[in-house]
N, C-alpha and C positions, 0 to 999 in steps of 0.2 A: 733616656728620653723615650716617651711615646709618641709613634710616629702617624699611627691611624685608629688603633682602636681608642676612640672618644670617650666613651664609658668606660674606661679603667681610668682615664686622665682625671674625666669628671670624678669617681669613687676619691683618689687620691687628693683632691681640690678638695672634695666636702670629709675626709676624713684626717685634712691638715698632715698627709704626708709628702706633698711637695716640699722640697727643700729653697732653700734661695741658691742655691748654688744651680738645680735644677730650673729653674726660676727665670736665673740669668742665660742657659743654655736656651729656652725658648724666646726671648726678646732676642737675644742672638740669630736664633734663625732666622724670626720676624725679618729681623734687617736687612741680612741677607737675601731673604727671599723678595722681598721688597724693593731690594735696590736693584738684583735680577729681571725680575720685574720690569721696571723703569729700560733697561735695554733693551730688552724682547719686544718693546711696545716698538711705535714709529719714531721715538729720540734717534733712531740709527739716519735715518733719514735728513736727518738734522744738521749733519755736517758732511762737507764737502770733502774731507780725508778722514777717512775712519781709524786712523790712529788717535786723534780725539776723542773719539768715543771710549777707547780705552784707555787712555790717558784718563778721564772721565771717573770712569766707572772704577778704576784700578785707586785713584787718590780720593775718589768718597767713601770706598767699602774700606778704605782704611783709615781714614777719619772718624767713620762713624762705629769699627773695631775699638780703635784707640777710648773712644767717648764710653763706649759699652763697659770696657775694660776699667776707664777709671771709674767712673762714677759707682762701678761694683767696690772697688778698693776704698771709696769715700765710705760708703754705706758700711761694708763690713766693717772698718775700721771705726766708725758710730757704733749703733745698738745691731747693726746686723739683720734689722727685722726688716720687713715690706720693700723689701728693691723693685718686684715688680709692677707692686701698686706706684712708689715712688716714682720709678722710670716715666710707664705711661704717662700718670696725672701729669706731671712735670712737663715732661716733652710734646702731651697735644698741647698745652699754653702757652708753650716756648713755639710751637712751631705756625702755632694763631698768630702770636705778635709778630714774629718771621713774616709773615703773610703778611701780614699788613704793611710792615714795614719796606717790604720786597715792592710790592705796588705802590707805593705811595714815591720811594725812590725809580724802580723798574721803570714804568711807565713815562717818563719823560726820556730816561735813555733808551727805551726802544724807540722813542718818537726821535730824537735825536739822530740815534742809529739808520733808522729808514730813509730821512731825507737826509741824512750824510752821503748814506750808500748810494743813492740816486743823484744828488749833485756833485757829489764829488768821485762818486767811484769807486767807492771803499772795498778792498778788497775783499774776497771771500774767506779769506785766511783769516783777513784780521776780522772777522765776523764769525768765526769759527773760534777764535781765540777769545774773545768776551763771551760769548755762550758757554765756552769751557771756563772761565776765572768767575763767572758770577755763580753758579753752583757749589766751586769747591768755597767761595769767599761765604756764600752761606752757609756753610755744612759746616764751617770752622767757625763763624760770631755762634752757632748755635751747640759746638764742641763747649766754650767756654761757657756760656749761659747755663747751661746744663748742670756743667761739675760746679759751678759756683751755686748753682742752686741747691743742687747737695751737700754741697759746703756748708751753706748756710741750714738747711733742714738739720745734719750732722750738728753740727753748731750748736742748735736750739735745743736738740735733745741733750747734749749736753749737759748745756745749763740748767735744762729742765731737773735733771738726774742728780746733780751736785745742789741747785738750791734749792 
């Protein structure tokens, strides 16, 4: 992997010697770095015991390992070609509908949530414990959406190849 010089990255892109295997080690970092990311930010802030946060961070960088990992084995196991066009394209439309879907449910349970907490007193714990289960519960409909999409892409070439 190249790690800073851009122009050799770039030469290799326009000279088609990236590999897919290479391919998949940078959407790997992506993720990584991305999900690093996401805890450096003020997410630490966010919870009242910060064994959540790692509980957090510890069962999404492996969720979304697992996801990286299969949907590779999907691909190769198809035509092998464009995992990382595949990935991307895939995954920003997976993570749009995500979006949407997350607000359109989200937002009534955080309204819920708020005047729960205030009338009734809802612990910080258990407010701590839905912040942690709605993240990992997205990261895992979006594990499955994902490899089933490749499934399906896999699928099509398929058929495409045979009839």
């Amino acid at each position: 992997m190249i790690w800073f010089d851009i122009i050799k990255l770039e030469k290799k892109l326009i000279d088609g010697d990236l590999s897919e295997k290479e391919g998949f080690n940078y959407v790997f970092a992506l993720l990584i770095i991305a999900a690093i990311g996401r805890y450096m930010s003020s997410v630490a802030d966010d919870y009242e015991n910060n064994w959540f946060l790692l509980v957090e961070a510890g069962v999404l960088i492996s969720i979304l390992t697992a996801q990286l990992i299969a949907t590779f084995k999907i691909n190769r196991n198809g035509d092998g070609k464009d995992f990382v066009k595949r990935y991307v394209c895939l995954a920003v439309v997976i993570r749009i509908r995500l979006a949407i879907y997350s607000l359109a449910i989200g937002v009534p349970v955080v309204i819920i949530l708020a005047v729960a907490g205030k009338e009734m007193g809802i612990l910080q714990n258990i407010k701590d414990f839905v912040k942690l289960v709605i993240p990992i519960i997205l990261v895992t409909i979006n594990y499955f959406m994902l490899t089933n999409s490749f499934k399906r892409v896999n699928n099509r070439n398929n058929l495409f190849r045979n009839g």
